[in-house]
C-alpha positions as CSV (number, residue, x, y, z in Angstrom):
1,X,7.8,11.6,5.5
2,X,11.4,11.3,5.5
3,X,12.7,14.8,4.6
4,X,15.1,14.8,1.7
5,X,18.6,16.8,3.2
6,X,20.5,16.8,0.0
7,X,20.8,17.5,-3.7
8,X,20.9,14.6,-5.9
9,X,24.8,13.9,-6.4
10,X,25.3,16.2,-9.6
11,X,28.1,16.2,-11.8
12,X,27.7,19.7,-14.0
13,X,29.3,20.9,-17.0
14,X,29.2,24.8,-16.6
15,X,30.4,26.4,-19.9
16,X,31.8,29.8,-18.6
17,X,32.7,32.0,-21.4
18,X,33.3,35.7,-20.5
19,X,35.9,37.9,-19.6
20,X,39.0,36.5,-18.5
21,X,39.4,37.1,-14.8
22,X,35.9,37.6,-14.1
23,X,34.6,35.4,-11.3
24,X,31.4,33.5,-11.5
25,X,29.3,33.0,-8.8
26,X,26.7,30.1,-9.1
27,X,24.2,29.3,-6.8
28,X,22.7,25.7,-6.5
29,X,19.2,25.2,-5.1
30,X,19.7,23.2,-2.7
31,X,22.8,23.0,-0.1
32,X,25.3,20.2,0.5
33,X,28.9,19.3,0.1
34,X,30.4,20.0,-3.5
35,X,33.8,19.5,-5.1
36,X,34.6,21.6,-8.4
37,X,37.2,20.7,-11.2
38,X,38.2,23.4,-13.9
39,X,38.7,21.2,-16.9
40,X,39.1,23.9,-19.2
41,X,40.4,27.1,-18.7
42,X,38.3,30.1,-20.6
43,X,40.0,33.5,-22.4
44,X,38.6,36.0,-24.1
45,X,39.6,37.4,-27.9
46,X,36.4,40.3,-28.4
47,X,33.4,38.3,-28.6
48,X,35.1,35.2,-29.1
49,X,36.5,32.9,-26.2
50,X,39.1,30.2,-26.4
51,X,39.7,27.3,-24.0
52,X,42.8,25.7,-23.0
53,X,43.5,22.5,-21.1
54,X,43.9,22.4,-17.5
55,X,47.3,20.2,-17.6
56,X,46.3,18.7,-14.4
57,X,43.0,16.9,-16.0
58,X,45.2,16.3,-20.1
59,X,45.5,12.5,-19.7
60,X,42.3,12.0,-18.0
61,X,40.6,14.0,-21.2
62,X,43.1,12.7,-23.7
63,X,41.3,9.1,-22.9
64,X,37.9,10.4,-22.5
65,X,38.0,12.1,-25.6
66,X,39.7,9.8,-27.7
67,X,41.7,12.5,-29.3
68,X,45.7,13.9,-28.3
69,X,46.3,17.8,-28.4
70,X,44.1,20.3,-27.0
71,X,42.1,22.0,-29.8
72,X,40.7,18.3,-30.6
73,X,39.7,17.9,-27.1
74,X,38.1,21.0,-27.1
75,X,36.2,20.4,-30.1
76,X,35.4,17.0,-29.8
77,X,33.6,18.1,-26.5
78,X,31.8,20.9,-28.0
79,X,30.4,18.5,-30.5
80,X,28.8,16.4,-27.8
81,X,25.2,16.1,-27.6
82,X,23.4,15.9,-23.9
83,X,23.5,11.9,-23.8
84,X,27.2,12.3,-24.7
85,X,28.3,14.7,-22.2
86,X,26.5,12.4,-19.7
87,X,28.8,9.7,-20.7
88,X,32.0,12.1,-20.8
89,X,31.2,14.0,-17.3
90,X,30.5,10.1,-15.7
91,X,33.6,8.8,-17.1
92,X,35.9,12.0,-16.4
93,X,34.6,11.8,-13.1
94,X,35.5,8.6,-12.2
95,X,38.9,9.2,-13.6
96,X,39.3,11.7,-11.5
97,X,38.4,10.2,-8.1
98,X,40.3,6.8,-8.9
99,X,43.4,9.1,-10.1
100,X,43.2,10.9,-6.4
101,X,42.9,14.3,-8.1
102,X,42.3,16.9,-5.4
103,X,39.5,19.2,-6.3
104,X,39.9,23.1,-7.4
105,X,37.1,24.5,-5.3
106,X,35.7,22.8,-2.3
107,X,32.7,24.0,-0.2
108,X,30.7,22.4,2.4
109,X,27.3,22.3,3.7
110,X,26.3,25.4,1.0
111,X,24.4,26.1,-2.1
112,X,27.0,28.5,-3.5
113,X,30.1,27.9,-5.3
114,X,31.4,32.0,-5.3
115,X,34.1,33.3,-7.3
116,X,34.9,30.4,-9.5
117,X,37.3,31.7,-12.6
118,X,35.7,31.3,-15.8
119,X,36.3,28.2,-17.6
120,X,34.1,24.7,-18.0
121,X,34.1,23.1,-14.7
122,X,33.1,19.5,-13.3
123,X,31.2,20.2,-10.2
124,X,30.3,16.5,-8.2
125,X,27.7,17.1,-5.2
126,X,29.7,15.2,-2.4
127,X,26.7,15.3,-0.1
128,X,27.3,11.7,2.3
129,X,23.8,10.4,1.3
130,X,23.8,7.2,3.3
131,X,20.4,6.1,4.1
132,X,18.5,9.5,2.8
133,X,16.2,9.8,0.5
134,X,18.2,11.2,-1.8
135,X,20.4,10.5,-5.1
136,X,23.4,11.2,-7.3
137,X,23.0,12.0,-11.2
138,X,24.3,14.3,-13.5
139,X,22.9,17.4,-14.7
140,X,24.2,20.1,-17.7
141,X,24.1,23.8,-17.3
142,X,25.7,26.3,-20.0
143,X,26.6,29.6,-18.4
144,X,28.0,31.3,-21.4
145,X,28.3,35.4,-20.8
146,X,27.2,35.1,-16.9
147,X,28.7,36.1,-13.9
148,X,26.3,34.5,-11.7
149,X,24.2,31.2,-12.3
150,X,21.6,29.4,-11.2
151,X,21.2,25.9,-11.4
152,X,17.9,24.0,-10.7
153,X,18.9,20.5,-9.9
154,X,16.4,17.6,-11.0
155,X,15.8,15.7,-8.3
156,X,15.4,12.1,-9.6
157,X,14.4,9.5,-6.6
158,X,13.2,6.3,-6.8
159,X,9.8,5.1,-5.9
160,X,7.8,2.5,-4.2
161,X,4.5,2.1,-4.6
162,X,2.3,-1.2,-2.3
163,X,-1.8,-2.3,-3.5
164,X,-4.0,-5.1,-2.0
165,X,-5.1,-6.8,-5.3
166,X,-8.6,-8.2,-4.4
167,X,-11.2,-9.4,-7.4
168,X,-8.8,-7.8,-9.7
169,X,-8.6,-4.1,-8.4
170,X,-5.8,-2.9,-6.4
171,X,-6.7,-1.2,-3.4
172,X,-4.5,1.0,-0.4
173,X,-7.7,-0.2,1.9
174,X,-9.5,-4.0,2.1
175,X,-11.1,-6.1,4.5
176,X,-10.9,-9.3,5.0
177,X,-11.7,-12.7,7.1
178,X,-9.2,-14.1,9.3
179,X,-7.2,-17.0,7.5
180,X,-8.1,-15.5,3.7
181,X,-5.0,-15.4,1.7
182,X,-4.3,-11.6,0.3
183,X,-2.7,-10.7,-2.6
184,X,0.0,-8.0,-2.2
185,X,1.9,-6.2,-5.3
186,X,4.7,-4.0,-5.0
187,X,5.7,-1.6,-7.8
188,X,9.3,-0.1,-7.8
189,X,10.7,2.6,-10.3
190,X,14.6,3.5,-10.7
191,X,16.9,5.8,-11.2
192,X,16.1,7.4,-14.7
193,X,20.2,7.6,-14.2
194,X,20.7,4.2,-13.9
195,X,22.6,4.4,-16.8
196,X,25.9,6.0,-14.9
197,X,25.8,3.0,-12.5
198,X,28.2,-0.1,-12.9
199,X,26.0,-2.1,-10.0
200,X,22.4,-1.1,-8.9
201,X,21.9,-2.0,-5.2
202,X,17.6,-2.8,-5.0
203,X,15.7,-3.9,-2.2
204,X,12.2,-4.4,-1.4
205,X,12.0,-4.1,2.8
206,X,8.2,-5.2,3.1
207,X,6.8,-5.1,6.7
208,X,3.3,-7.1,7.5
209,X,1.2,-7.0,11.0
210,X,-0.7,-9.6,12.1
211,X,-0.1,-11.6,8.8
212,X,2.0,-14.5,7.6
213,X,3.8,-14.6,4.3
214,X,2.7,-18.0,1.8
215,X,6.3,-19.6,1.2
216,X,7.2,-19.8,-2.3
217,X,4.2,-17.4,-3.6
218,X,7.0,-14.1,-4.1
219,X,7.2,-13.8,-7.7
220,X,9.7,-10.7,-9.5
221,X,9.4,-9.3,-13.1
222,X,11.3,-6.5,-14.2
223,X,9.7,-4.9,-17.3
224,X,7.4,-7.4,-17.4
225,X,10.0,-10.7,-17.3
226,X,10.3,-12.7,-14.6
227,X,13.4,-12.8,-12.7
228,X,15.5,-15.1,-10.4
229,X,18.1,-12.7,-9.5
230,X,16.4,-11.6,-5.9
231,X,16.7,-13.3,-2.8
232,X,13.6,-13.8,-0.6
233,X,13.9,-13.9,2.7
234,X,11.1,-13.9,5.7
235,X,11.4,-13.6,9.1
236,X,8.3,-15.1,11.1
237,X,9.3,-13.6,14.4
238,X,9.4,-9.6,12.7
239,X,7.1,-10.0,9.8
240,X,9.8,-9.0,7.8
241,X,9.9,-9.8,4.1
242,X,12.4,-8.9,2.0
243,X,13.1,-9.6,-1.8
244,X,17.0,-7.9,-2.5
245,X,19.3,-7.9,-5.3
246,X,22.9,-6.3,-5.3
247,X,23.0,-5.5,-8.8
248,X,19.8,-5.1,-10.7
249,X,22.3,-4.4,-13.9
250,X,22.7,-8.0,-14.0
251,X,19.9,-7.7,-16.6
252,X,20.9,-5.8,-19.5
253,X,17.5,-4.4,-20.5
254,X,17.6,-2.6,-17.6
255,X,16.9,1.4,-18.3
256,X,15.2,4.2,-16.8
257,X,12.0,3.5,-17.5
258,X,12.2,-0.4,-15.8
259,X,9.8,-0.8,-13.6
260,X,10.0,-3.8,-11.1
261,X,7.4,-5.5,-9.8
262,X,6.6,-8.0,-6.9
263,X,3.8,-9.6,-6.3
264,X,3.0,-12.6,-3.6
265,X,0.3,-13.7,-1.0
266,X,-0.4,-14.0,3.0
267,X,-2.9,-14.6,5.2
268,X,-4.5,-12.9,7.8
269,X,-3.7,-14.3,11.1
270,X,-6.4,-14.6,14.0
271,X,-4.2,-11.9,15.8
272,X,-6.0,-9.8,13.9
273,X,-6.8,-6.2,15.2
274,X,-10.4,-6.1,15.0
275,X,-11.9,-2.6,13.7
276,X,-9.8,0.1,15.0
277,X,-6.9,1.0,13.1
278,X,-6.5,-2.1,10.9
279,X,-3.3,-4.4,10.7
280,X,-1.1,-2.4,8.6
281,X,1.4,-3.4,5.9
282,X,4.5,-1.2,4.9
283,X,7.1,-1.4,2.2
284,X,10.0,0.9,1.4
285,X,12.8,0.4,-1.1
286,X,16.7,0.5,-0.5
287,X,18.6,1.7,-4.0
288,X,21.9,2.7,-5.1
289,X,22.2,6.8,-4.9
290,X,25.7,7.3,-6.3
291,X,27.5,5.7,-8.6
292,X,30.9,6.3,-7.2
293,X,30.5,4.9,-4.5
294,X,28.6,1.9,-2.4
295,X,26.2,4.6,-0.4
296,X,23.1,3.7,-0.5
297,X,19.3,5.6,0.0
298,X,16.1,4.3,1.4
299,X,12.6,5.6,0.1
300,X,9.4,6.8,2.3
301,X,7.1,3.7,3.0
302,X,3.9,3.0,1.2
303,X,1.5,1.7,4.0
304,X,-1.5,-0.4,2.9
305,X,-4.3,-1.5,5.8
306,X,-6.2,-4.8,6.6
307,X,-9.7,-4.6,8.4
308,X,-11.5,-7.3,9.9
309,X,-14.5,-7.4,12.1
310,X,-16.7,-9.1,14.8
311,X,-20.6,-10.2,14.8
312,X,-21.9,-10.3,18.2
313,X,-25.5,-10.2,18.5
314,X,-27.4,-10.5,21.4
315,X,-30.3,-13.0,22.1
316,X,-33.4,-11.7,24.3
317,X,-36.8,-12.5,25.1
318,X,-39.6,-10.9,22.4
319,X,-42.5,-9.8,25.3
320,X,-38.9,-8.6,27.5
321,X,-35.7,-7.0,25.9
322,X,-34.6,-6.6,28.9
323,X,-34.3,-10.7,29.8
324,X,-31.4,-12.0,28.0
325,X,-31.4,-15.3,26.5
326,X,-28.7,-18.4,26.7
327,X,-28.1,-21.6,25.2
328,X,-29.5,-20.1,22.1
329,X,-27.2,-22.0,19.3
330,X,-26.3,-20.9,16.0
331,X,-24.4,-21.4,13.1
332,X,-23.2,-18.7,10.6
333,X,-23.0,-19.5,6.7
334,X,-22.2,-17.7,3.3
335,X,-23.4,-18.1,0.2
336,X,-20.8,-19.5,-2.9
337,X,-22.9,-19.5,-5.7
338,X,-25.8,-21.5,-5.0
339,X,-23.7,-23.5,-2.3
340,X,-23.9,-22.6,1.8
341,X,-20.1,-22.0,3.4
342,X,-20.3,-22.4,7.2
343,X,-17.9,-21.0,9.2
344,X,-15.5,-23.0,11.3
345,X,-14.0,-21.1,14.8
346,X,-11.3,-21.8,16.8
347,X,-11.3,-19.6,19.8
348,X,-14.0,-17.6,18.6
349,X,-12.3,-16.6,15.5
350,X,-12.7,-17.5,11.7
351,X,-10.4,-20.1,10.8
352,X,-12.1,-22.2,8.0
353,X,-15.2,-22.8,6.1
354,X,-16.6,-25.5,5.0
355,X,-20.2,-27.0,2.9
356,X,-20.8,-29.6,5.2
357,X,-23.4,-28.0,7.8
358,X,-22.0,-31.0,10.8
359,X,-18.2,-29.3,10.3
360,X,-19.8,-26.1,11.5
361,X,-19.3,-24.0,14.1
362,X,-22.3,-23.7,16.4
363,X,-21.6,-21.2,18.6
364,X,-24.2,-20.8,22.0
365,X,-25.5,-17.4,23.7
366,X,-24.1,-16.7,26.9
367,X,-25.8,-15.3,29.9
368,X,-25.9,-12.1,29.1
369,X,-27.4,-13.5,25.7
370,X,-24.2,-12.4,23.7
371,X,-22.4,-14.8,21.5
372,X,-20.4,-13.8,18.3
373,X,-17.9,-14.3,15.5
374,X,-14.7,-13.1,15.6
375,X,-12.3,-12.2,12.1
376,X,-15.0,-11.2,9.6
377,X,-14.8,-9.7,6.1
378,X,-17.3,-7.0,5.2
379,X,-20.1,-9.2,3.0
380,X,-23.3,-10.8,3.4
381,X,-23.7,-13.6,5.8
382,X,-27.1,-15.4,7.5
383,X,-27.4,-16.9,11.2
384,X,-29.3,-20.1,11.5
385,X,-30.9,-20.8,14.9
386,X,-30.3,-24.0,15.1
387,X,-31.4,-24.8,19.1
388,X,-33.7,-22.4,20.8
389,X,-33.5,-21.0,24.4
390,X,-35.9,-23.8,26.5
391,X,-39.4,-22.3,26.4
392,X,-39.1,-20.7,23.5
393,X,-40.0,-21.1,19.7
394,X,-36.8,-21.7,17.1
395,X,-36.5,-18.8,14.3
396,X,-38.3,-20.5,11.2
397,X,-35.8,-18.6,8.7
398,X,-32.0,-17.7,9.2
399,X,-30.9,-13.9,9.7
400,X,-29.4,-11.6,6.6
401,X,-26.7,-10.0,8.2
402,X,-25.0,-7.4,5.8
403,X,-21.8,-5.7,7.0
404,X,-20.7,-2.5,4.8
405,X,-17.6,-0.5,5.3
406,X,-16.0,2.0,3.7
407,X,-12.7,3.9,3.8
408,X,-11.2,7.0,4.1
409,X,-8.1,8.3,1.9
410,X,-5.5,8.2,5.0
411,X,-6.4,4.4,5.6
412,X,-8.8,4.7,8.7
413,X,-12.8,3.4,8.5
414,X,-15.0,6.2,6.9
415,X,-18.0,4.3,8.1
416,X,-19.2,0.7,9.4
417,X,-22.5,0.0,8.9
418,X,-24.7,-3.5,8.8
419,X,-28.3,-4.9,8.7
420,X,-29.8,-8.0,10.0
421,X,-32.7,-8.7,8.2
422,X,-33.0,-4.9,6.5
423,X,-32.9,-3.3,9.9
424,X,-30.2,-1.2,10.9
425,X,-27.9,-2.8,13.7
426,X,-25.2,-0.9,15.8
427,X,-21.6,-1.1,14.2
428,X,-18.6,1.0,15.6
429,X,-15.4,1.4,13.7
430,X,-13.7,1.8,17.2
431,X,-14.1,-1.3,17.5
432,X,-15.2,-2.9,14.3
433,X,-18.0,-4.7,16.7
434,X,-21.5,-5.5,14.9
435,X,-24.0,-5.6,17.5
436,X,-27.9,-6.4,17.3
437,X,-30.8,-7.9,19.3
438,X,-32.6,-11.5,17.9
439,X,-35.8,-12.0,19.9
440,X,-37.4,-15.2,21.0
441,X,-41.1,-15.7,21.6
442,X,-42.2,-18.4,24.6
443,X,-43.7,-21.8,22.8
444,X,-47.6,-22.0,22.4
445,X,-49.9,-20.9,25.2
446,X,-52.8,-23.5,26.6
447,X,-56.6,-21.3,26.3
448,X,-57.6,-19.5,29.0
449,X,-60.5,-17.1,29.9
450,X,-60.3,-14.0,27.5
451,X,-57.7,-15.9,25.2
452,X,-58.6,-17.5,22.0
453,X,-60.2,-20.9,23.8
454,X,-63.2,-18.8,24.9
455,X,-63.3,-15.7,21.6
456,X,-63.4,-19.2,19.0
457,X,-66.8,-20.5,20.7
458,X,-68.6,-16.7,20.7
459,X,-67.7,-16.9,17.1
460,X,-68.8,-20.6,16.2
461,X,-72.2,-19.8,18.5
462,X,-72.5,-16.4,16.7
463,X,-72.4,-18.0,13.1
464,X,-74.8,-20.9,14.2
465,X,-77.4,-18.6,15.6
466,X,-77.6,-16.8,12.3
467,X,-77.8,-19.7,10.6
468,X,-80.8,-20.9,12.2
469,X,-82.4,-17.6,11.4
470,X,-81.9,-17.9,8.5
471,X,-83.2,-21.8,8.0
472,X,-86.4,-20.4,9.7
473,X,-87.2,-17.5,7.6
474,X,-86.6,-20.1,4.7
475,X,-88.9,-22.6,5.9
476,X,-91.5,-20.1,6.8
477,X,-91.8,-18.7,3.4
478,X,-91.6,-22.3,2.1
479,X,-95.2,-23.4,3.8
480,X,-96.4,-19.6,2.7
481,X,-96.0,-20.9,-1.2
């Protein structure tokens, strides 16, 4: 995770009302470069403390204030509420910076500010936050009667947050067959300072493996509204989607609570990783972090993960595991309903289905008796022997093959498992591989001695002799009466 190296560009009030002389010392929780301007200087009368205008700042607080001579500055500041003094320290700010005022204390790469005279100072972190994980906002501390403060910045970052959206749950994990079309949504929050921003740089850096984006399927909504303000723009040879606006304040419901949303589709392409790690997907947003300036921040990524796998039975002979089995054919189908979907393979790997059992597939045991399917989802699926081995008898009724997986928290397979015909078959999550045997029997023997040609006529001779017993016990009894 990318570290964050600097304190969110603060602009602070600091209300410093003790005795005059007294230095303040004030102590910033996190370090970076900051640049202080005394605005107002503070004396002391008893228990009472009076301000006067720094003469260097009068026209710049003259404007911000609205108001001419000092006292009315004064007071029209002190009668500010926290949204207002947001406003005024923004405003006075960038008055400052496009006046060329130098600053009246100047620190770098610290967390303290020491020995500041007492007064109500402007203090702008000047941190160089290009490309961090970091931003610039604003933040009020009163340090009335202190000679040292503390001020606990509120870090205020953006956020990026990537689901698979598959039968209406959104998922970090999801498997899929190759050639499905995924749905992707990305959810991005903002500055909840957005608000001191003229323009609000916002980017969406999206990052797919082993996947292709559906042109024209990107759709943006910012609270809930679609938008046509971002640019979409993908890059076959990287993988790289991204979906950028240089000024989100181009819409003027635009607040700290917007949230901004993308959603669009791909498919999963047969260079697949099978098993193993997945084909991961990444996203990470690049935003506006201070509003003087053009710098801009990136956030950490939000990885989502793929998983496909592979069917590859084995066909061997039912007196002999050991004899392996080819030319066996097959075809693999699903269910839709009450309708059969048979796969369709290029190279091995899943690349259509279709209800028309002829379109199929039919894939033939090797030597070794192996032959598979290559870019499966997780799901129920049933093998249909459709040519047997010569010498042997074809299966009367197709295989249930059910592949199960399951997924840990950090993206990785928790556990593969599968069944063909309710009996546990090999899987490994390695290498996503299902793996069982399918035995063949040898066609219908001719009798021979000991076999069933000889046992039938011991039985048939059996049941006649009794029968003739039987008739003769009758008939003698018969002539008796």
């Amino acid at each position: 995770m990318k570290k964050i190296v600097s304190l969110m560009l603060a602009v602070m009030m600091l209300a410093c009302m003790a005795l005059t002389g007294l230095a303040v010392n004030v102590t910033i929780d996190e370090s970076g470069d900051y640049n202080a301007y005394l605005l107002l200087s503070a004396t002391n009368a008893g228990d009472k403390y009076s301000y006067t205008v720094n003469t260097k700042y009068l026209n710049i607080l003259q404007t911000a204030t609205s108001e001419t001579n000092e006292d009315a500055i004064v007071a029209a500041i002190a009668e500010m509420d926290a949204s207002a003094i947001r406003t005024f320290a923004d405003s006075v700010y960038r008055a400052i910076k496009a006046a060329g005022l130098a600053e009246d204390k100047a620190v770098t790469g610290t967390n303290v500010l020491d020995n500041i005279a007492q007064g109500y100072w402007l203090i702008a972190d000047v941190t160089d936050l290009q490309d961090e994980n970091a931003v610039n906002s604003l933040v009020m501390l009163d340090t009335a009667g202190s000679s040292d403060v503390t001020v606990d910045t509120k870090k205020d970052i953006p956020s990026v947050e990537k689901k698979i959206v598959e039968d209406g749950a959104e998922k970090d994990v999801a498997d899929f067959n190759i050639g499905d079309t995924i749905n992707f949504k990305l959810s991005g929050k903002v500055s909840n300072k957005i608000g001191s921003y003229e323009t609000y740089t916002y980017e969406f850096h999206d990052t797919m493996t082993n996947m292709t984006y559906v042109d024209g399927s990107a759709v943006v909504t910012v609270d809930g509204t679609a938008t046509n303000i971002f640019t979409v723009t993908w890059d076959a040879a990287t993988k790289k989607l991204d979906i950028v606006t240089d000024n989100l304040k181009q819409i003027a419901t635009v607040s700290a609570a917007t949230t901004v949303v993308v959603t669009y589709q791909a498919t999963l392409d047969d260079t697949a990783v099978i098993g193993g790690t997945g084909n991961p997907n990444e996203v990470f947003l690049t935003y506006s972090n201070d509003p003087y300036s053009d710098s801009t921040g990136n956030t950490e990524e939000d990885v989502v993960v793929v998983f496909t796998f592979e069917l590859a039975p084995v066909k061997v002979d039912g007196k002999n595991t050991d004899t392996k089995l080819e030319e066996a054919e097959f075809v693999l189908y699903r269910m839709d309903g009450e309708d059969k979907e048979y796969v369709v393979l290029e190279n091995g790997k899943v690349s259509d289905w279709t209800k028309v059992e002829d379109d199929a597939s039919v894939v033939k045991s090797g030597a070794d008796g192996v032959f598979g399917f290559e870019g499966l989802d997780a799901g129920t699926y049933y093998l249909k022997e459709t040519k047997a081995p010569n010498g042997y008898n074809l299966l009367k009724n197709a295989i249930e093959v059910i592949i199960t997986a399951t997924y840990k928290i950090d993206g990785t397979i928790d556990q593969l498992t599968a069944t063909a015909d309710a009996e546990a078959a090999t899987a490994t999550a390695n290498d996503g591989v299902i793996f069982f045997e399918i035995a063949n029997f040898s066609g219908t023997e001719l009798p021979s001695t000991g076999g069933i040609g000889t046992t039938i006529f011991y039985i048939l001779g059996s049941i006649l002799l009794i029968g003739a017993g039987i008739l003769l016990v009758t008939q003698k009894r018969m002539k008796q009466n």
